[in-house]
MARFI-512490 format. One record per atom (N, C-alpha, C): residue in three letters; x, y, z. Coordinates in steps of 0.2 Angstrom, whole numbers, padded with zeros to 4 digits, always signed. Layout:
<recs>
ALAXYZ;...
</recs>
This chain:
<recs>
UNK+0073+0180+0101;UNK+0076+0181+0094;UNK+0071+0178+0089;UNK+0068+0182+0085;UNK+0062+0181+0080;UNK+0066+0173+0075;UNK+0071+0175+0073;UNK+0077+0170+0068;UNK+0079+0167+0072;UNK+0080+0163+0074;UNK+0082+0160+0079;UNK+0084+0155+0073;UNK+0082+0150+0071;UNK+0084+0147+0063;UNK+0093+0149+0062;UNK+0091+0155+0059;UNK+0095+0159+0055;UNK+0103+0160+0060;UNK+0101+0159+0065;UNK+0105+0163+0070;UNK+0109+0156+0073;UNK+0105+0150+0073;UNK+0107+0143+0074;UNK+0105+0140+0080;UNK+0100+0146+0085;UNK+0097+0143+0089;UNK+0091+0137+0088;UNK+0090+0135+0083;UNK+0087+0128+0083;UNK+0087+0127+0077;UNK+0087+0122+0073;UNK+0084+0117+0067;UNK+0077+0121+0065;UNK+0080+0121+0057;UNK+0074+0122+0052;UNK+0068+0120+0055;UNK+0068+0112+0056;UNK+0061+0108+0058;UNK+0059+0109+0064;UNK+0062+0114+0068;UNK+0058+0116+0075;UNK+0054+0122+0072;UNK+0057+0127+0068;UNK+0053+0130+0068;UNK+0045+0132+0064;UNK+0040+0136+0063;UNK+0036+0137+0061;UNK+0035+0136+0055;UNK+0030+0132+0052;UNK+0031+0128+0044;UNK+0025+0134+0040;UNK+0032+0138+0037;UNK+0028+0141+0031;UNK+0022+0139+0026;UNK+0017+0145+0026;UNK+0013+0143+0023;UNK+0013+0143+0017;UNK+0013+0139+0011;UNK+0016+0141+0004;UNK+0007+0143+0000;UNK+0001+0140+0004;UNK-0004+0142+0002;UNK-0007+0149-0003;UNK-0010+0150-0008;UNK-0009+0160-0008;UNK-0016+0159-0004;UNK-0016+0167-0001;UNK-0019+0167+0004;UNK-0026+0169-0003;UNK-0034+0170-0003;UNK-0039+0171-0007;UNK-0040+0178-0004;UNK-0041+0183-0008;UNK-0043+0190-0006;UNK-0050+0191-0009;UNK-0053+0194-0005;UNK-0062+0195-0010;UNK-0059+0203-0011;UNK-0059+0206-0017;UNK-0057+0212-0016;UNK-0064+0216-0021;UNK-0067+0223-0019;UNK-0073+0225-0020;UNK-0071+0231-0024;UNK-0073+0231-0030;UNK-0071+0240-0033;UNK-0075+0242-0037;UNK-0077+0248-0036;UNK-0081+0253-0042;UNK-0079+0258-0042;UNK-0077+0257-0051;UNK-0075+0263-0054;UNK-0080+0269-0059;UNK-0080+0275-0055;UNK-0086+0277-0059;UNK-0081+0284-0062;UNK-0082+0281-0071;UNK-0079+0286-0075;UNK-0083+0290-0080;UNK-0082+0294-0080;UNK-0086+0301-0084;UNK-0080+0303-0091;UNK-0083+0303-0096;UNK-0079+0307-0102;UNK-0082+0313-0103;UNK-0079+0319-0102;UNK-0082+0327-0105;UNK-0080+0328-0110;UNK-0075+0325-0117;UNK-0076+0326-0123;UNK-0081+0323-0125;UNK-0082+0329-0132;UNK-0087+0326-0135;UNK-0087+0324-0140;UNK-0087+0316-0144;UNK-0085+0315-0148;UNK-0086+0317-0157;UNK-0082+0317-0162;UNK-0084+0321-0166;UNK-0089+0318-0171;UNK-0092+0322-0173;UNK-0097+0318-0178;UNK-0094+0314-0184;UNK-0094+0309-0183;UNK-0093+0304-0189;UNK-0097+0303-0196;UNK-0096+0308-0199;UNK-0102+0308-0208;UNK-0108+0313-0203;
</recs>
């Protein structure tokens, strides 16, 4: 049983101590955007 905690088969303190760390993510992105209006001539 995964809960076993929860379920009363052992104490909080036996089981696995959550990790409160945030976990660092390298995340990689490119956005390639295009406008097709054309803007209007200003003067």
């Amino acid at each position: 049983m995964p809960y076993a905690a929860a379920a009363g088969g052992a104490d909080a303190a036996d089981a696995a101590p959550i990790n409160l760390e945030p976990v660092r993510q390298n995340i990689d992105a490119q956005v390639e955007a295009s406008f097709t209006l054309i803007p209007p001539a200003l003067g």
